[in-house]
C-alpha positions in Angstrom: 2.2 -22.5 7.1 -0.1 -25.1 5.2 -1.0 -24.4 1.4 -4.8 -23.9 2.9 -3.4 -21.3 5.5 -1.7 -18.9 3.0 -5.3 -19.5 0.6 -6.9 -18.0 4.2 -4.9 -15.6 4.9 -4.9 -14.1 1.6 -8.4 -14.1 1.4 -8.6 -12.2 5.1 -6.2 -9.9 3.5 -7.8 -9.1 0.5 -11.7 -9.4 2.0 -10.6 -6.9 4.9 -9.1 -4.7 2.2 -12.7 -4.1 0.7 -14.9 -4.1 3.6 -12.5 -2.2 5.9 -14.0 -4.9 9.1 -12.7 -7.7 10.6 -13.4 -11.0 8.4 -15.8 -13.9 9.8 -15.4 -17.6 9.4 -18.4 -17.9 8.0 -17.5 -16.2 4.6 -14.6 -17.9 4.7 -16.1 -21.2 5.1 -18.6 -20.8 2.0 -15.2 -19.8 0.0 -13.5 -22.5 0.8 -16.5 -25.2 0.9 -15.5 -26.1 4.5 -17.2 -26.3 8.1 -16.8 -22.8 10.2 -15.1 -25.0 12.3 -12.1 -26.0 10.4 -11.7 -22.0 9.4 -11.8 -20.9 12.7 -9.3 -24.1 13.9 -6.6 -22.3 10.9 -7.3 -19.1 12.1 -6.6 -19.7 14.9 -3.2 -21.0 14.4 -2.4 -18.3 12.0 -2.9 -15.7 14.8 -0.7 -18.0 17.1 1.6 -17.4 13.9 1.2 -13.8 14.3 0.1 -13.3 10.8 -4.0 -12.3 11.9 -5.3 -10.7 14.8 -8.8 -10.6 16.6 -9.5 -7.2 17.8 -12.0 -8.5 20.6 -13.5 -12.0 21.0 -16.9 -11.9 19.5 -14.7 -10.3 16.3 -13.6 -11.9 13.0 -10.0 -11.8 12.0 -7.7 -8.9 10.6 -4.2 -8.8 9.0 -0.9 -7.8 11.2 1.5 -6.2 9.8 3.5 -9.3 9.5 0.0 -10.6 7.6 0.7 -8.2 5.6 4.1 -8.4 4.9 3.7 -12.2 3.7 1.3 -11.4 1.3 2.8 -8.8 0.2 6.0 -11.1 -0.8 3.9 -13.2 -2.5 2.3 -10.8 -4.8 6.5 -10.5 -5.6 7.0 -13.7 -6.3 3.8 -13.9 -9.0 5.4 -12.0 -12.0 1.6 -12.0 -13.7 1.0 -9.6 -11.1 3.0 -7.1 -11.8 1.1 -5.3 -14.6 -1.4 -2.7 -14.0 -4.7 -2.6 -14.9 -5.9 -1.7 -18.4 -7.6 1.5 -17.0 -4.1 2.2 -15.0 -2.5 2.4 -17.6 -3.9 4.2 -20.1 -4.6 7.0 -17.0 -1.1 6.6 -16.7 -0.3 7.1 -20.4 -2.7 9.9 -20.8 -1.4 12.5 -17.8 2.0 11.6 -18.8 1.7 12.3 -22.5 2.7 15.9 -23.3 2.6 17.2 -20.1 5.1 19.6 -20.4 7.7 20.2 -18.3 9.1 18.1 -16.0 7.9 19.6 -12.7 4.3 19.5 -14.3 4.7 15.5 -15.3 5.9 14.4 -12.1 3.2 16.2 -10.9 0.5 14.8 -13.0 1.6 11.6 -12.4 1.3 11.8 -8.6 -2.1 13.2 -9.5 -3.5 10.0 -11.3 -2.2 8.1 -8.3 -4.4 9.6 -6.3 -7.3 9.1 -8.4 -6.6 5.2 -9.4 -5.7 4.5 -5.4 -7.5 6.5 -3.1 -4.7 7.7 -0.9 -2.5 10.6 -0.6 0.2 10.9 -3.7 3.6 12.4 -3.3 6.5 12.3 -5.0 10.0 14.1 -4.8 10.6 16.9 -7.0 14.5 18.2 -6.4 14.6 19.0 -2.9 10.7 19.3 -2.1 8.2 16.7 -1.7 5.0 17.0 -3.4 2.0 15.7 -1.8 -1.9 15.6 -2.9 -4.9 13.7 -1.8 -4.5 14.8 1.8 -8.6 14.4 2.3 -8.5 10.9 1.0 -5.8 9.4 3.9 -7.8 11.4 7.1 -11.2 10.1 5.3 -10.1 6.8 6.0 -11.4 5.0 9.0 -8.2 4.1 10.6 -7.6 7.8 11.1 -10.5 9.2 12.7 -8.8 9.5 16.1 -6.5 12.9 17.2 -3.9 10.7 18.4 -3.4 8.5 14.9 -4.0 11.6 12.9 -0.9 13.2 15.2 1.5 10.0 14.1 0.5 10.2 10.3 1.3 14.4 10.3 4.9 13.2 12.4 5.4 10.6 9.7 4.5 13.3 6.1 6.3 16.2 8.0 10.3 13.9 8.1 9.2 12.0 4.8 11.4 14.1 2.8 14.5 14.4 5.0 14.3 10.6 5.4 14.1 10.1 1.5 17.0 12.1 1.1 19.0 10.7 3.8 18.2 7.0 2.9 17.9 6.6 -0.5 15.9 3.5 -0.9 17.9 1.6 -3.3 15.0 -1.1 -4.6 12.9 0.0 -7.6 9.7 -0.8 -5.4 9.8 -0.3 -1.7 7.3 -1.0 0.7 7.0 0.0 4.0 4.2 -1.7 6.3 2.9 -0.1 9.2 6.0 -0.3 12.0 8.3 -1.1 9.2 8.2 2.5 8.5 11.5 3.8 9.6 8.9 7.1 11.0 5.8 6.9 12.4 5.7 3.6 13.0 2.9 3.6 15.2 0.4 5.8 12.6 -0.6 2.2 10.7 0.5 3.7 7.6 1.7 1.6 5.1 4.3 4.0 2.3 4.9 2.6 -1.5 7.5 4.0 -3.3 9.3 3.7 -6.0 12.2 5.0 -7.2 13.1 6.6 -10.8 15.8 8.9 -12.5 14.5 12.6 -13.3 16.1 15.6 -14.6 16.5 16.3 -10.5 18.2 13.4 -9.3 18.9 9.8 -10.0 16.9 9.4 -7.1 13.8 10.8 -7.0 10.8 9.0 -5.9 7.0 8.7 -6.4 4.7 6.7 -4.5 1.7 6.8 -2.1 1.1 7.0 1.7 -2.0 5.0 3.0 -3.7 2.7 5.7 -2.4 -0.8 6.2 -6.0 -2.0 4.4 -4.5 -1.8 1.1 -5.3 -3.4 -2.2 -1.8 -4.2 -2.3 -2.0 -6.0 -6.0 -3.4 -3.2 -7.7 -1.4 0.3 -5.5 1.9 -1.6 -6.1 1.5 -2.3 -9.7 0.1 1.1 -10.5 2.9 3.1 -8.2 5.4 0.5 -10.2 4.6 1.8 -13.2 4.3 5.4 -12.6 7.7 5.3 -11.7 8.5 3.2 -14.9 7.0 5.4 -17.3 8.5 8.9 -15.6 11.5 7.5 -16.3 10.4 6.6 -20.0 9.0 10.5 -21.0 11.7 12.5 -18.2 
């Protein structure tokens, strides 16, 4: 993939991530300060690549999971984007802060999760998993069919058994859409990560959402709510 291809694709990424529909050349082309032409010739071999897709032919282009995937590796590999933002943070800081017990922390700290990121929250809490923001996944797009709704409720009601029978070993995991080890067809992507608690020395806190993810920001801020658990647990 050309230097141009990945600035494309992260662009498609990150556009379809805020307007939740499929990204035009046109847009592109007035980013880039090239013809529609030349967008829609790189497009085109980045779906050959398997990295966009056109969901019909009059359509622009949307991120595959193996889209996805890339970017996500690059956000990795850019250690300046591993900080949350400002306002993160000090939501972070402030739910965290005195909360209590530890039940009650992990808790709030699921909570601001689901305020900062807009999807559903969960975290492990001994043997139980809990969950919050169930209205913000089904009030996504993506979910407003039975069917997709049926995979996500498959993939929430083995999330904990899986947790506790896999273990995820990485302080950040992330699972994108059929990576996911359960409902791999529900177009979920799951972020996780994984801290030491008065519980376990593996519990874990994260978030459960669409595939359209402002990946930057959710994995930062679920990085460092797992980070500072472990700094007031």
């Amino acid at each position: 993939m050309t230097d141009r291809q990945q600035q494309i694709l992260r662009s498609i990424v990150e556009q379809y991530a805020e307007v939740a529909s499929p990204v035009g050349s046109s847009l592109l082309a007035r980013a880039f300060g090239v013809s529609s032409a030349t967008i829609r010739a790189e497009m085109a071999e980045l779906e050959r690549l398997g990295y966009i897709t056109q969901p019909h032919t009059s359509a622009g282009r949307m991120p595959t999971d193996k889209g996805y995937r890339f970017y996500v590796n690059s956000l990795a590999d850019e250690s300046e984007n591993n900080l949350p933002s400002a306002r993160g943070e000090r939501a972070l800081t402030a739910r965290l802060q005195d909360a209590g017990m530890p039940e009650r922390t992990i808790r709030n700290a699921v909570d601001t999760l689901v305020e900062l990121t807009h999807n559903l929250g969960l975290a492990t809490i001994g043997n139980q998993l809990y969950m919050s923001g169930l209205g913000n996944l089904f009030g996504q797009p993506e979910f407003m069919q039975s069917g997709q709704v049926q995979q996500v409720a498959q993939l929430l009601d083995n999330l904990e058994p899986w947790l506790r029978e896999a273990a995820p070993n990485e302080p950040l995991n992330v699972y994108i859409g059929r990576e996911n080890p359960i409902g791999r067809t529900a177009g979920c992507t799951l972020i996780i990560s994984r801290f030491h608690s008065p519980y376990s020395d593996r519990s874990y806190i994260g978030v459960l959402g669409p595939t359209r993810q402002n990946y930057r920001d959710v994995t930062n801020l679920v990085r460092r709510a797992g980070q500072a658990l472990e700094e007031v647990l």
